[in-house]
Backbone as JSON, one array per atom type, in Angstrom:
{
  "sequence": "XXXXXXXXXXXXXXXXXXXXXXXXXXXXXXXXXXXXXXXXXXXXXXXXXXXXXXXXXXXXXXXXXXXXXXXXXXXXXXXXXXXXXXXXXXXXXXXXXXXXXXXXXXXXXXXXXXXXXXXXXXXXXXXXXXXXXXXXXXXXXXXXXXXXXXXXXXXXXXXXXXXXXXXXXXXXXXXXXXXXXXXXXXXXXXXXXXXXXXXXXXXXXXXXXXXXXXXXXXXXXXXXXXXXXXXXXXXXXXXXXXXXXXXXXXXXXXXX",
  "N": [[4.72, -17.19, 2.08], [2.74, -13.79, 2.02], [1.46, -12.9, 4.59], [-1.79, -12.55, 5.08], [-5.17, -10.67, 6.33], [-7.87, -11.55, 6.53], [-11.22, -10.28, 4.88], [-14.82, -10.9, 5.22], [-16.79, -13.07, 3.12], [-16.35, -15.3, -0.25], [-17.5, -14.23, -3.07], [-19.94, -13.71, -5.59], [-18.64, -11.74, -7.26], [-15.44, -10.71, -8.11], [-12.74, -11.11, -5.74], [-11.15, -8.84, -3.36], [-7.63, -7.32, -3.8], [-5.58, -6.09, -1.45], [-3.02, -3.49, -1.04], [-0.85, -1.96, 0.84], [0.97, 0.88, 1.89], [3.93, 2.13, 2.4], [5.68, 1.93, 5.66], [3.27, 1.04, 6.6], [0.57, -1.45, 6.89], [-1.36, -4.31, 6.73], [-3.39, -4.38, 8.7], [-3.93, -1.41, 9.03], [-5.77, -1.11, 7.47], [-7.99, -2.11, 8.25], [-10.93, -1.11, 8.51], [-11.6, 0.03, 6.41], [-11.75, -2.3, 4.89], [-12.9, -4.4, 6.18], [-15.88, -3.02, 5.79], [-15.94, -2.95, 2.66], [-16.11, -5.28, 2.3], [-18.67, -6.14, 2.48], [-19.64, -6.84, 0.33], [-17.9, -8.38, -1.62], [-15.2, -10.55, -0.96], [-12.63, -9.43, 0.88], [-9.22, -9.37, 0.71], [-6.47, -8.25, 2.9], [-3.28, -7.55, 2.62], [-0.05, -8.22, 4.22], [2.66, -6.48, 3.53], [5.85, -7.25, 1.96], [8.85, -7.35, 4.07], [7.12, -5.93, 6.2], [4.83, -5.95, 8.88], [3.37, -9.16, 9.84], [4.77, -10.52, 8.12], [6.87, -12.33, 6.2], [10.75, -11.6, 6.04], [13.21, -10.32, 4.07], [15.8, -9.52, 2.4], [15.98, -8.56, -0.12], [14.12, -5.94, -1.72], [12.41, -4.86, -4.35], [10.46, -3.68, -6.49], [9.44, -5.55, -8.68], [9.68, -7.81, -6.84], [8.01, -7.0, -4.74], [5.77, -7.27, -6.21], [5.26, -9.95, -7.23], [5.41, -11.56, -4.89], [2.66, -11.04, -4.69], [1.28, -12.26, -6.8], [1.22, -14.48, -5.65], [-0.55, -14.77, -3.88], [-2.64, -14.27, -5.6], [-2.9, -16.1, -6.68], [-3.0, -18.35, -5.25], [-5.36, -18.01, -3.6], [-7.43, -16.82, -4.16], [-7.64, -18.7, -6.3], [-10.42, -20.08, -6.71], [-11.92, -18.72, -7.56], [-12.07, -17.68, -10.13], [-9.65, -17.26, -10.77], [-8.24, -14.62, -10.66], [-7.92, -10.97, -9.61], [-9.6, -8.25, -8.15], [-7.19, -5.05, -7.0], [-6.1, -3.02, -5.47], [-3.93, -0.49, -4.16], [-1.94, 1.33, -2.14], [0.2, 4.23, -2.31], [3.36, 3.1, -1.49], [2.32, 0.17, -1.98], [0.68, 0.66, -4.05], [2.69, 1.67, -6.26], [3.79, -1.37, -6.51], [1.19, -2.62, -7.21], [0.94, -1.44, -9.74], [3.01, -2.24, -10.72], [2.0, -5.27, -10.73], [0.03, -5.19, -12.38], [1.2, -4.7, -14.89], [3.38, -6.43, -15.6], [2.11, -9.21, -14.53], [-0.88, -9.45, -16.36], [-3.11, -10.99, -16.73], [-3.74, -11.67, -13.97], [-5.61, -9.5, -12.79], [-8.51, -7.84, -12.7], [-9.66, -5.18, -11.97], [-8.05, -2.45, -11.75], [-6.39, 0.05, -8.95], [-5.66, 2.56, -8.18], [-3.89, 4.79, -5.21], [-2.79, 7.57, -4.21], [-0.1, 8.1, -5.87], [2.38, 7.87, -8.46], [3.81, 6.31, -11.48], [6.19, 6.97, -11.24], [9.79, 8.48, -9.99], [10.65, 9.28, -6.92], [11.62, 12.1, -4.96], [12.09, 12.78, -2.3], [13.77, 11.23, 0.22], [13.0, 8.43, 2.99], [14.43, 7.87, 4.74], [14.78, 9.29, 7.22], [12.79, 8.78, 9.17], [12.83, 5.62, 8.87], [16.11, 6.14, 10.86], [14.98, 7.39, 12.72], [12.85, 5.54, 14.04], [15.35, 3.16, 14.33], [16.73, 4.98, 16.45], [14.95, 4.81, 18.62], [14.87, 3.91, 21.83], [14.21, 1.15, 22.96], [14.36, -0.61, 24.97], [13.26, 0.99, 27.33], [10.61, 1.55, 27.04], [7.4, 0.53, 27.55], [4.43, 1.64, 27.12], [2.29, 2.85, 23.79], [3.01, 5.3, 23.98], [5.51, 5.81, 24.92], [7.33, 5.3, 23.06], [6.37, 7.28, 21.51], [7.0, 9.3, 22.39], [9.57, 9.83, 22.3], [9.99, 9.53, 19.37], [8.83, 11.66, 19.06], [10.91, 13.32, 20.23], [12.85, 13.16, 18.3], [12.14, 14.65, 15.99], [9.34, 13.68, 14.69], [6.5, 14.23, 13.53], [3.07, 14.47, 14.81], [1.35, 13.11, 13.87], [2.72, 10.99, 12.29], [3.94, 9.87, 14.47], [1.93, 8.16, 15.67], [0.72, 6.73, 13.57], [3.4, 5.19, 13.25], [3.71, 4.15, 15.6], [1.6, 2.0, 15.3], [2.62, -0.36, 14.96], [4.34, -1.5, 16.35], [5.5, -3.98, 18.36], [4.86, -4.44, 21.36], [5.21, -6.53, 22.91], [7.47, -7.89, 22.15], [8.94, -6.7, 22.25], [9.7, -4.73, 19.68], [10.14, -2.95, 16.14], [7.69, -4.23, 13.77], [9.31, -3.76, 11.56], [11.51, -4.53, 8.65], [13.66, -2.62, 8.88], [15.85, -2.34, 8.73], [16.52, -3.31, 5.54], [14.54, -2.12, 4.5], [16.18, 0.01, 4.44], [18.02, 0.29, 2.71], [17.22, -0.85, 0.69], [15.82, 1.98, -0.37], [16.12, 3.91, -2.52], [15.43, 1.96, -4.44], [12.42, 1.77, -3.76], [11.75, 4.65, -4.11], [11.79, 4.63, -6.67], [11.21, 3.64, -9.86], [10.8, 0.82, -12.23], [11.76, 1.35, -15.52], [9.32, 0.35, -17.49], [8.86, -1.61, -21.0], [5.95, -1.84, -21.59], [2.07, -2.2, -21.28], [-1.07, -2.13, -19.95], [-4.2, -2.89, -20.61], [-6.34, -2.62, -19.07], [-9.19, -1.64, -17.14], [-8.31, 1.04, -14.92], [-7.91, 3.08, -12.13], [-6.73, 6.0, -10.98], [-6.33, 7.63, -8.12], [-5.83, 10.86, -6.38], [-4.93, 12.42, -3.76], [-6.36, 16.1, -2.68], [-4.73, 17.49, -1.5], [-2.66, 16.58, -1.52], [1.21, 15.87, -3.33], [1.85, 13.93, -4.95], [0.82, 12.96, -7.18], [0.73, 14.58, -9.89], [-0.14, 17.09, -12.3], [2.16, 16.64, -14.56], [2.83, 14.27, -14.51], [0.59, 13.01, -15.54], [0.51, 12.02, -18.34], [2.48, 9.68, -18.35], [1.14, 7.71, -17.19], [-1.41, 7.15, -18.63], [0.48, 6.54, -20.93], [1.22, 3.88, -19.72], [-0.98, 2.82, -19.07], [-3.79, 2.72, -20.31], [-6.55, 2.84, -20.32], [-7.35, 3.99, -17.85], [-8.39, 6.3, -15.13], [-8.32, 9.54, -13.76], [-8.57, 10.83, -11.25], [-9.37, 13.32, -8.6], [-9.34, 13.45, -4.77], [-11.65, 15.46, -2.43], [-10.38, 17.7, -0.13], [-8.43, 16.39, 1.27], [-5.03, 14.54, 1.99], [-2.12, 12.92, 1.48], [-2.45, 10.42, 2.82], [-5.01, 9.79, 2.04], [-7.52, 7.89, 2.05], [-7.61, 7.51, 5.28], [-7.67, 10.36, 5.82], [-10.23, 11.13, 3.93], [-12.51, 9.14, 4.44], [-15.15, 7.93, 4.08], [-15.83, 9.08, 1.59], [-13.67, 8.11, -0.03], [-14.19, 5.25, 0.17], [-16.42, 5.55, -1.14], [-16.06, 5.82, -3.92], [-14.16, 3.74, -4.37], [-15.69, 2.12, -3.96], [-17.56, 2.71, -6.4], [-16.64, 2.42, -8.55], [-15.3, -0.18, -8.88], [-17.75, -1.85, -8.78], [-18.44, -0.84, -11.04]],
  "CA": [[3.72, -16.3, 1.48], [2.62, -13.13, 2.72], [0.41, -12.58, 5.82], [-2.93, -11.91, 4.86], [-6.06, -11.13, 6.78], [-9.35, -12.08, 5.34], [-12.21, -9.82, 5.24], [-15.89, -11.32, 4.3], [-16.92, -14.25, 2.43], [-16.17, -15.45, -1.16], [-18.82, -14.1, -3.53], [-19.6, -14.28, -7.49], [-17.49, -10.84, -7.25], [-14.28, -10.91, -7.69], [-12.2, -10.45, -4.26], [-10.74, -7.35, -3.46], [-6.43, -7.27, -2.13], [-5.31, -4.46, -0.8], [-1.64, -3.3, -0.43], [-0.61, -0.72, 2.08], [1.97, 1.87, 1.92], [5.82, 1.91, 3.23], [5.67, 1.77, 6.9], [1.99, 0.35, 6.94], [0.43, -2.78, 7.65], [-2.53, -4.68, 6.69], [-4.12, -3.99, 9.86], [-4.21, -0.19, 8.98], [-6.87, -0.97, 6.29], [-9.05, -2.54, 8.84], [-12.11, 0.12, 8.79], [-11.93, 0.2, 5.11], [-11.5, -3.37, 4.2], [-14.72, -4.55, 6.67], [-16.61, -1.76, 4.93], [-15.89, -3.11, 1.2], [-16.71, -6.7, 2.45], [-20.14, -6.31, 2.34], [-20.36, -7.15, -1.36], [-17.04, -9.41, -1.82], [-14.04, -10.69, 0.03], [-11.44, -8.51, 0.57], [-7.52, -9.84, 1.48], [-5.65, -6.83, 2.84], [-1.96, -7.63, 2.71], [1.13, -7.43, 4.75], [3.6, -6.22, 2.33], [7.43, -8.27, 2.62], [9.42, -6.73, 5.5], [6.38, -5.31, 7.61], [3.63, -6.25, 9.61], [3.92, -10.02, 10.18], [5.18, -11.15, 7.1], [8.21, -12.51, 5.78], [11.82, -10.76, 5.64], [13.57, -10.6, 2.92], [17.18, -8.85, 1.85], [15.23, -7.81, -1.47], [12.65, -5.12, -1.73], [11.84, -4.66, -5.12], [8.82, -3.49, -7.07], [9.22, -7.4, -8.85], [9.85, -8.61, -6.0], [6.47, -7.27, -4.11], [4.48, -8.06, -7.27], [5.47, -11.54, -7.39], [4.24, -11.94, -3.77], [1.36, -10.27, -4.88], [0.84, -12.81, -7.77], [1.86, -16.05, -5.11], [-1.45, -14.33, -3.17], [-4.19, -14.05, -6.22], [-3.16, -17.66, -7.52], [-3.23, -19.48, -4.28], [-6.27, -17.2, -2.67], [-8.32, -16.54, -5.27], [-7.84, -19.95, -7.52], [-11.79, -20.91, -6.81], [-13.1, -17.37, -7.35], [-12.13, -17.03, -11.35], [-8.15, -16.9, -10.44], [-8.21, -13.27, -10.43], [-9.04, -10.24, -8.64], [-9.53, -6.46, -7.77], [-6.03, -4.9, -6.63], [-6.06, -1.8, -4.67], [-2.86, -0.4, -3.34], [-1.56, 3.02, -1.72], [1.53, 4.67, -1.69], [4.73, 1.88, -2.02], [1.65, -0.69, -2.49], [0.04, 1.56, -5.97], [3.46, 1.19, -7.31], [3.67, -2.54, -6.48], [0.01, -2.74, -7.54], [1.23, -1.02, -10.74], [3.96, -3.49, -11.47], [1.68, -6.54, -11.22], [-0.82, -5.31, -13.8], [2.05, -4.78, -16.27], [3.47, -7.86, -15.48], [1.18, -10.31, -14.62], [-2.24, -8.96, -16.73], [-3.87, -12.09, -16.4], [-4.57, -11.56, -12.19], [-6.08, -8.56, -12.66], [-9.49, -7.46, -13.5], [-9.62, -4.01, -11.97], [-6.72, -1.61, -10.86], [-6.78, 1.15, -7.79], [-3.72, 3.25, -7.31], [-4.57, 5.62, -4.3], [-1.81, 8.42, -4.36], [1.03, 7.37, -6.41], [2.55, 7.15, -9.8], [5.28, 5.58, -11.78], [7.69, 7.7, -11.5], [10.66, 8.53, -8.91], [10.69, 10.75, -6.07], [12.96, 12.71, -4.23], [11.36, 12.47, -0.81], [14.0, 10.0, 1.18], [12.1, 8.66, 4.18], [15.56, 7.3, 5.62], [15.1, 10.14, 8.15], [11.74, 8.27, 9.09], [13.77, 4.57, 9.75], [16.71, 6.17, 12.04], [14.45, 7.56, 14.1], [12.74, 4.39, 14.76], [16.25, 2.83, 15.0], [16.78, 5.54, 17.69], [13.87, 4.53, 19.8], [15.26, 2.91, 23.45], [13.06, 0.37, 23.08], [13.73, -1.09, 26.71], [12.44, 1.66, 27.42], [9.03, 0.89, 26.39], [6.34, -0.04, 28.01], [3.34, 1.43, 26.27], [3.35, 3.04, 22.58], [3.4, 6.87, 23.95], [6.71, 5.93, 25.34], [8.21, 4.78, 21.59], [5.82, 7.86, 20.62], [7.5, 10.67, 22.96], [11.0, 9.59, 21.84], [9.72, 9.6, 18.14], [8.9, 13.36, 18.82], [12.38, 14.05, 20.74], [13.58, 13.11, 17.19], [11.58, 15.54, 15.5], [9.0, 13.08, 14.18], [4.91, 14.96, 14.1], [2.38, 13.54, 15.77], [0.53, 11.93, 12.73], [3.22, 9.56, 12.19], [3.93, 9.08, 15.7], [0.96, 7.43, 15.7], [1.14, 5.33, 12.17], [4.66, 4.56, 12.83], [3.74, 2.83, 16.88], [0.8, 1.23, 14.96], [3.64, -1.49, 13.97], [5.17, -1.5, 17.05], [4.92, -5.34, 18.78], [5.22, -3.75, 22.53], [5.36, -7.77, 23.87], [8.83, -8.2, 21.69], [9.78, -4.99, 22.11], [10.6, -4.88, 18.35], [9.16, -2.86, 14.99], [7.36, -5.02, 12.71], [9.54, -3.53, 9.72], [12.72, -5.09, 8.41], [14.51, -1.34, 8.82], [17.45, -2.51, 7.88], [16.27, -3.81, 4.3], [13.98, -1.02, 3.92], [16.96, 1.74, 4.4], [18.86, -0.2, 1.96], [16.15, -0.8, -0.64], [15.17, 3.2, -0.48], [16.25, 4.07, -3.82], [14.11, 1.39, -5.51], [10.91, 2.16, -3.15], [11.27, 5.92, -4.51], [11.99, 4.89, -8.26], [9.95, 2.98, -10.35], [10.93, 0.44, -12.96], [11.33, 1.54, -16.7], [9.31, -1.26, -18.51], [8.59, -1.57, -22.11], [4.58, -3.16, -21.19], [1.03, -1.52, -20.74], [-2.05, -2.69, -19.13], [-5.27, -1.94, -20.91], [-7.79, -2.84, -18.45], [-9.48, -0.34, -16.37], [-7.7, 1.62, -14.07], [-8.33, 4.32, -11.44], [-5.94, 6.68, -9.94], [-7.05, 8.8, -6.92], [-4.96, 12.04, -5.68], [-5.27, 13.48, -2.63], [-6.5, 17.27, -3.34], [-3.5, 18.74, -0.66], [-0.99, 15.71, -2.26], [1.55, 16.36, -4.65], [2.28, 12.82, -5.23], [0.26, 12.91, -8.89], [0.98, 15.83, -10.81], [-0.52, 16.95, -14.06], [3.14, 16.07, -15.74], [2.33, 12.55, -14.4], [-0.24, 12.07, -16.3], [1.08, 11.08, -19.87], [3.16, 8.15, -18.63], [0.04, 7.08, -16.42], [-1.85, 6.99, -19.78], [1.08, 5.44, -21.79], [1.25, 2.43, -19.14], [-2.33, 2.31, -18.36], [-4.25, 3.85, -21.32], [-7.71, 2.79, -19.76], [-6.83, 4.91, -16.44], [-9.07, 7.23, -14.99], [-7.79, 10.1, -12.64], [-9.99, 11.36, -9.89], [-9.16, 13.97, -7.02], [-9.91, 13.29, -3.53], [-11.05, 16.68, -1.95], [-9.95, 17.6, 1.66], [-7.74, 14.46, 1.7], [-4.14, 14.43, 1.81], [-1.61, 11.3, 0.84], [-3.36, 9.52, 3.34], [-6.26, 10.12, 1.91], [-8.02, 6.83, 2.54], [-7.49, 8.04, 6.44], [-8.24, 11.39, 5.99], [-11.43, 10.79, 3.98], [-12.53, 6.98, 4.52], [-16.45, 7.52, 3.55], [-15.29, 9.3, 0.19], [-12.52, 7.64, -0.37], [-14.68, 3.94, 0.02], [-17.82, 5.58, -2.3], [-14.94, 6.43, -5.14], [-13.97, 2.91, -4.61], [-16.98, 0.91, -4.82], [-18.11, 2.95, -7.72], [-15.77, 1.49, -9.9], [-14.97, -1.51, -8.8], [-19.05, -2.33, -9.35], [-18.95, -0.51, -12.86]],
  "C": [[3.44, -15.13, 2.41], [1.63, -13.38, 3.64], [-0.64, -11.85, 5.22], [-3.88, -11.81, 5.62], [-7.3, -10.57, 5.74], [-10.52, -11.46, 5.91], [-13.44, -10.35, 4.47], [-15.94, -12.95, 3.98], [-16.72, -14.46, 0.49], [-17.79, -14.82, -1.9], [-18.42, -14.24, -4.81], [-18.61, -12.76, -7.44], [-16.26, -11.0, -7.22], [-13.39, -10.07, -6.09], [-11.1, -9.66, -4.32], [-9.27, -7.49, -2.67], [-5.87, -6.12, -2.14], [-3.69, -4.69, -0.41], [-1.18, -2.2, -0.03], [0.74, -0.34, 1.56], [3.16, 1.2, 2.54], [5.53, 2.33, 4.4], [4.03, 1.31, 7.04], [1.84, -0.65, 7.38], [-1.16, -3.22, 6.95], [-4.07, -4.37, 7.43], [-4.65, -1.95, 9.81], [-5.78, 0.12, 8.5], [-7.99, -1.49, 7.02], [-10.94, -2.5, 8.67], [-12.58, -0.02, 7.04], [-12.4, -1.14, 4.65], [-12.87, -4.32, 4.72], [-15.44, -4.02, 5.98], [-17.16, -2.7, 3.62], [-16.2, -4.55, 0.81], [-17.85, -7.1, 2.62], [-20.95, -7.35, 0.91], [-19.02, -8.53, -1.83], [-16.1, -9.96, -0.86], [-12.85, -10.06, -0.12], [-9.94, -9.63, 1.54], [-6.71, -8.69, 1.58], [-4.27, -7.6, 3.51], [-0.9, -7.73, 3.73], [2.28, -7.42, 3.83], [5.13, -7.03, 2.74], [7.63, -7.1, 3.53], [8.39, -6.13, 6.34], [5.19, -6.09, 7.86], [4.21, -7.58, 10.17], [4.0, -11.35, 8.68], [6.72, -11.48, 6.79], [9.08, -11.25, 5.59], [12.58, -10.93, 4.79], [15.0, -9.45, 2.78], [16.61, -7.94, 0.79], [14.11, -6.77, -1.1], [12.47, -4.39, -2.83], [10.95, -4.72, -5.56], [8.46, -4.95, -7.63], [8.88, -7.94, -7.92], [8.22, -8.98, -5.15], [5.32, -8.0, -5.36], [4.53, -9.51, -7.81], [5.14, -12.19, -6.09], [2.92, -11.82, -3.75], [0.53, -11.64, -5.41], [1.17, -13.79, -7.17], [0.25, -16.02, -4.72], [-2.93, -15.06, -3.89], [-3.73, -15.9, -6.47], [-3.42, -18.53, -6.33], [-5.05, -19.26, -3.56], [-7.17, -17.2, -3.3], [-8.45, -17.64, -6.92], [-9.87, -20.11, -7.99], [-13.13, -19.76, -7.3], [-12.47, -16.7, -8.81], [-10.63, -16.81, -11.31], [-7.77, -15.42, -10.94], [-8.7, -12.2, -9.8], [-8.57, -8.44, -8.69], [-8.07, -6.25, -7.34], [-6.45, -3.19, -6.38], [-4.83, -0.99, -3.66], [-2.32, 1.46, -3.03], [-0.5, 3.05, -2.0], [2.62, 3.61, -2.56], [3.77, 0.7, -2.79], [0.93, -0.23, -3.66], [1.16, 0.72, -6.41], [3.67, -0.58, -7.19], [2.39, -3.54, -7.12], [0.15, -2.67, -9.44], [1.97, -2.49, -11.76], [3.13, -4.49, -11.66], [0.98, -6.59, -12.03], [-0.16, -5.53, -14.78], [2.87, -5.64, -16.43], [3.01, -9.18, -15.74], [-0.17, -9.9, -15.08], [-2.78, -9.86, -16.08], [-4.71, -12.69, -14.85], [-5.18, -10.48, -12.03], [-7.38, -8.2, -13.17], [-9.67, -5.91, -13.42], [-8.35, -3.79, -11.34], [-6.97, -0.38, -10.15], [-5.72, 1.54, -7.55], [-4.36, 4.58, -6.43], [-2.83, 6.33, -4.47], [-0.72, 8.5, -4.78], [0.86, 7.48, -8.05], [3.55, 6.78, -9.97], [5.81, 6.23, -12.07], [8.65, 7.82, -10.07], [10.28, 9.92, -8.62], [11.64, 11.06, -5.74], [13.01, 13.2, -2.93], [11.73, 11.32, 0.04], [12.85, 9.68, 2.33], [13.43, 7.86, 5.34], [15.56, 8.31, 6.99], [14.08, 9.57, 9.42], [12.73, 6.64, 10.12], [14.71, 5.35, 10.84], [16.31, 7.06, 12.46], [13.57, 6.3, 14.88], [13.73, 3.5, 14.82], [16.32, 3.81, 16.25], [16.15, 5.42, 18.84], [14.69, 3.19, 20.79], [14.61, 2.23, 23.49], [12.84, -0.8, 24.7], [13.25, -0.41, 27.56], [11.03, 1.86, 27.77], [8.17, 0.39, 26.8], [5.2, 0.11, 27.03], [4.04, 2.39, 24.85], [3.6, 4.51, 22.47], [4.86, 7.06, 24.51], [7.44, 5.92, 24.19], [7.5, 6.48, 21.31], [6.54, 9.44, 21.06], [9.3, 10.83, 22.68], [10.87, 10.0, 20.15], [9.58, 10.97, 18.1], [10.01, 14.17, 19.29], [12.79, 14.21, 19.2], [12.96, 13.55, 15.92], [10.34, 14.82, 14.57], [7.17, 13.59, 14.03], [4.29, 13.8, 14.22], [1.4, 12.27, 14.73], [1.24, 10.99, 12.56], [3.9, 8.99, 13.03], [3.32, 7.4, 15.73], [0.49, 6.2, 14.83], [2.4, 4.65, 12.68], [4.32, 3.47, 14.53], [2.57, 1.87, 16.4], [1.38, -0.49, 15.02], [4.66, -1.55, 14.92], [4.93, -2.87, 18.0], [5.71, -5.25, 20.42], [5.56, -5.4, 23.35], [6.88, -8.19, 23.89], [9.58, -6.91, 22.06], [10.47, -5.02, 20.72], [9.21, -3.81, 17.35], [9.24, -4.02, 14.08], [7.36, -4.57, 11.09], [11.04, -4.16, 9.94], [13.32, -3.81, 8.18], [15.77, -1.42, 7.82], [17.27, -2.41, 5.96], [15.67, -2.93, 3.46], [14.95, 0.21, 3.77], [17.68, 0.87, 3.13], [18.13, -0.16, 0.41], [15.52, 0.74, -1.35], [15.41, 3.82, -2.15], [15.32, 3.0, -4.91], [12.66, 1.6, -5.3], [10.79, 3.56, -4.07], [11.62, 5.87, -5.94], [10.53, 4.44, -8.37], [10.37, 2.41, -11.59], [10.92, 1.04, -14.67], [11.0, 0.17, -17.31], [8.79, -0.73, -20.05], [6.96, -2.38, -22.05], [3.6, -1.75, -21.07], [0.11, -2.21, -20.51], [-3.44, -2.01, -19.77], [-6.38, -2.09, -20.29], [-8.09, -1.66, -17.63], [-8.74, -0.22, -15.16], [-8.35, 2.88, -13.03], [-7.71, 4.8, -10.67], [-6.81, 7.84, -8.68], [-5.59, 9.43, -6.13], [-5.68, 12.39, -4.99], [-5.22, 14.57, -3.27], [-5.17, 18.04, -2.62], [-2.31, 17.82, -1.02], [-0.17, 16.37, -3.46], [2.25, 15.06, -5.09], [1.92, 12.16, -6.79], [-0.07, 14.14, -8.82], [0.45, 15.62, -12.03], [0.61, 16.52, -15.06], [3.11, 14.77, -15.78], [1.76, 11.79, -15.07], [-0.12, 11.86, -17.63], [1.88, 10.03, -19.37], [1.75, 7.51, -17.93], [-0.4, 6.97, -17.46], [-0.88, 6.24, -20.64], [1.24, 4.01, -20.7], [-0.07, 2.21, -19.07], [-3.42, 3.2, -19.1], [-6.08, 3.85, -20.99], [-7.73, 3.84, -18.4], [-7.53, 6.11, -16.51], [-8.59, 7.97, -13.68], [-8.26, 11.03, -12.23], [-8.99, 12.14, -8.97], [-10.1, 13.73, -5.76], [-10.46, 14.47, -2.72], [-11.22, 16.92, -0.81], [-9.3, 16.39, 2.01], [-6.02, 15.07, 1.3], [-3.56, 13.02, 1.07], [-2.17, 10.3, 1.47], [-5.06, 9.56, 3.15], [-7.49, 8.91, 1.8], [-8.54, 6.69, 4.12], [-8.27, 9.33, 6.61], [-10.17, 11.67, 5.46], [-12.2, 9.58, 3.73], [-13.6, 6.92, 3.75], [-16.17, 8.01, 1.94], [-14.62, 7.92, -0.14], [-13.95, 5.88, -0.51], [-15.55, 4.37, -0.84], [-16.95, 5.52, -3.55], [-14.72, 4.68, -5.58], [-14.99, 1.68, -5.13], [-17.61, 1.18, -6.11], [-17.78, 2.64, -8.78], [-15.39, 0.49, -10.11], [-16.51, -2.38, -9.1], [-19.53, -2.12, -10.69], [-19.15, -1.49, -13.17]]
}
């Protein structure tokens, strides 16, 4: 099963899981996921191949949303066997798939910068540069982080990408390999014949271009409850960039 850590205590609320982006980690959501545990219990994720979760050959959108759905049924049996779902980035669309999949674990849906559709934004350039990193090298993570900028990498995801760096092993805590291989399904997005009519809530960053106004008719034909909000002064990380927004947006709907 995946690696989860557990924020809070069980309440009559349903509990809140959170799935992080492509190169993330559970641990990213930290700040947020304390925060939102005031009122329920939140489980923020480690998605297959990263953090300290299982590796896997596979990395399909099924694939994560069937870990997803191992999560709410084992985790969330005693608390109404369902729950909130909140996911960014690679974790939206994974988030995506399990509503239209599995309805029945879902009560609310949260896609933070993302829709179902394909991009055209490899990030293979992203992996072999952290293959490139000398990692005996390595002591602390400005050493992985000054190599990451030899290889033209800016400093913002310096800093995300040594987040996930396990300086004791000297190793990243991503399955690289699996993820360069899988890159074409991370940047699609399943055609299904299914929709999801429970409430939804997309949130765009205002400087993202990751949801577009042409976006939004299939977002409405999969998810015809779906409400789509701008973030403003927030990029794709816009959870990062604006945390206190970004968490009021969230609780406001998840308490509707």
């Amino acid at each position: 099963m995946l690696n989860v850590i557990t924020h809070g205590e069980p309440s009559e609320r349903a509990p809140l899981v959170i799935a992080h982006g492509l190169f993330g980690s559970a641990r990213n959501w930290g700040v947020i996921a304390r925060r939102l545990s005031d009122r329920r219990q939140v489980l923020a994720l480690d998605m297959r191949n990263h953090g300290d979760s299982p590796w896997h050959n596979d990395h399909s959108y099924a694939d994560m949303a069937a870990d997803m759905a191992e999560v709410i049924a084992l985790r969330c049996a005693d608390q109404g066997g369902r729950a909130d779902v909140l996911g960014h980035s690679m974790g939206g669309k994974a988030a995506m798939m399990l509503a239209l999949t599995r309805p029945d674990l879902l009560r609310r849906l949260v896609v933070a910068d993302i829709a179902p559709v394909a991009y055209g934004h490899s990030q293979i350039h992203n992996i072999e540069a952290m293959r490139g990193v000398d990692l005996s090298r390595v002591e602390r993570r400005t050493d992985a982080a000054a190599q990451l900028a030899e290889a033209g990498i800016g400093r913002q995801l310096q800093s995300f990408f040594t987040q996930s760096l396990d300086l004791r092993e000297r190793r990243w805590r991503f399955n690289l390999d699996a993820l360069a291989a899988a890159m074409p399904q991370i940047l699609g997005f399943p055609a299904l014949d299914a929709h999801w009519d429970g409430p939804a809530l997309f949130i765009a960053g205002e400087h993202s271009d990751y949801i577009l106004p042409e976006h939004r008719p299939l977002i409405r034909r999969l998810f015809p409850g779906a409400r789509i909000v701008r973030l403003h002064e927030a990029g794709h990380w816009l959870h990062a960039d604006q945390p206190r927004a970004f968490e009021a947006v969230i609780r406001s709907f998840l308490d509707a």
